[in-house]
C-alpha positions in Angstrom: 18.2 -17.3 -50.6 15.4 -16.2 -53.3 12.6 -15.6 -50.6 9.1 -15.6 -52.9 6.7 -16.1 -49.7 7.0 -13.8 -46.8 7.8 -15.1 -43.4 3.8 -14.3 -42.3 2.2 -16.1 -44.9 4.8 -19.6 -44.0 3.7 -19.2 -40.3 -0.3 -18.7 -41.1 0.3 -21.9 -43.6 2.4 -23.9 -40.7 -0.1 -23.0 -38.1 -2.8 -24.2 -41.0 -1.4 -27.3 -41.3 -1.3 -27.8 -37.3 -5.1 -26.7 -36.4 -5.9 -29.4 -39.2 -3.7 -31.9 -38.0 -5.1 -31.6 -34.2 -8.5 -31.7 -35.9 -8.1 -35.1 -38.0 -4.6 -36.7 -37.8 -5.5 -38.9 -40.5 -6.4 -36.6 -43.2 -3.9 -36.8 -46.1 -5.2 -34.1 -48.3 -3.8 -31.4 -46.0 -1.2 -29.9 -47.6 -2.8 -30.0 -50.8 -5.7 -28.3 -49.4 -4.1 -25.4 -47.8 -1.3 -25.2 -50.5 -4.6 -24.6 -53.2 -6.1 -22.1 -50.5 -2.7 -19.8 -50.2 -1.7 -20.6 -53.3 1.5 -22.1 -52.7 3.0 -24.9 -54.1 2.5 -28.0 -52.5 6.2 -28.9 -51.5 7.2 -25.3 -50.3 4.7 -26.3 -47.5 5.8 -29.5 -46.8 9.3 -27.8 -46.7 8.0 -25.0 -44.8 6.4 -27.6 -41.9 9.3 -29.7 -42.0 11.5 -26.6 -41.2 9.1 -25.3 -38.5 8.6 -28.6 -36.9 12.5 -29.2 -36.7 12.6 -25.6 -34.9 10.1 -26.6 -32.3 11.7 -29.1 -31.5 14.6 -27.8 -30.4 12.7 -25.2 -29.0 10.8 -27.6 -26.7 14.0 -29.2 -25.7 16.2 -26.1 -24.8 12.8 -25.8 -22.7 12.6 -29.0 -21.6 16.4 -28.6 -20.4 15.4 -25.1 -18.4 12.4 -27.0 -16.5 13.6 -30.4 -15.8 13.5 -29.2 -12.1 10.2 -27.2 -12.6 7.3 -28.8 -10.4 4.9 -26.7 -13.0 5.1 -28.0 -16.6 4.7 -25.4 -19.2 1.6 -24.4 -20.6 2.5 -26.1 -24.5 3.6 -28.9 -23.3 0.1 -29.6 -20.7 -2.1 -28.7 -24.0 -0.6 -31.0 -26.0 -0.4 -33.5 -22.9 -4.1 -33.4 -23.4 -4.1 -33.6 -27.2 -2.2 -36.9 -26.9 -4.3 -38.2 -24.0 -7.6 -37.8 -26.5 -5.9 -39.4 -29.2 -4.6 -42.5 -27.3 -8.3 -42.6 -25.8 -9.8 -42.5 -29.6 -6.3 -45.4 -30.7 -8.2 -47.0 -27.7 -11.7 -47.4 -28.6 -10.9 -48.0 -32.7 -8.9 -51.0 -30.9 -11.3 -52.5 -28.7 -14.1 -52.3 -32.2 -11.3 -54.0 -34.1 -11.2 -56.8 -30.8 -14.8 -57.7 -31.4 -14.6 -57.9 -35.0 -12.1 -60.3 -34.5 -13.9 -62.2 -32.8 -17.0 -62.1 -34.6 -15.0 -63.0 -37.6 -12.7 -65.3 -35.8 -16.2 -67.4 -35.1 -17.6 -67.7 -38.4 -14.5 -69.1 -39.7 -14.5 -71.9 -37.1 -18.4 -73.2 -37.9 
C-alpha cells in the first residue's frame, strides 16, 4: 500500500474533522475546509474518517463488551453521553420554533 500521508497527519485531520463536527453538526464544508488547510485531497479524508470511525467503533464495542457489568461507565462514552444530551436539547428547541410556526402559518391559511 503506497502510503503518501503519514499516520500523524491522518489522525490530526480525523481529530480535525471531529472537534468540527462536535462544534457544528450541520456544517457541510468540513472536509473541504480541512482537506485545503493540510493540503490533502478531499476524498483521502473522507476515506481516512470513514476508516477511523469504523475502528472506533469496534473499539467502543470490544469496550462496551468488557463493561457491560461495570457500575462506572467509561470516561468517552459519559463525554459523548453529554454531547448527545446537548444536541437532542438544541433538536428540541429547533422543534418546538418549527411547532409555533406551524401554527402561525397553519392560522393564516384558515382566515
Amino acid at each position: 500500500m503506497n502510503k503518501r500521508y503519514s499516520d500523524e497527519l491522518r489522525e490530526r485531520a480525523v481529530a480535525l474533522v471531529d472537534e468540527r463536527r462536535i462544534r457544528n453538526p450541520r456544517d457541510r464544508t468540513i472536509f473541504r475546509v480541512i482537506a485545503d488547510e493540510l493540503a490533502v485531497g478531499e476524498q483521502s479524508l473522507r476515506l481516512w474518517v470513514k476508516q477511523f470511525d469504523k475502528a472506533r467503533v469496534g473499539a467502543s464495542e470490544k469496550k462496551r463488551k468488557l463493561h457491560t457489568h461495570s457500575d462506572q461507565p467509561p470516561e468517552h462514552v459519559e463525554a459523548e453521553l453529554e454531547i448527545l444530551r446537548k444536541k437532542i436539547e438544541k433538536l428540541q428547541a429547533e422543534n418546538d420554533v418549527l411547532k409555533r410556526a406551524f401554527v402561525v402559518f397553519s392560522s393564516e391559511w384558515s382566515e
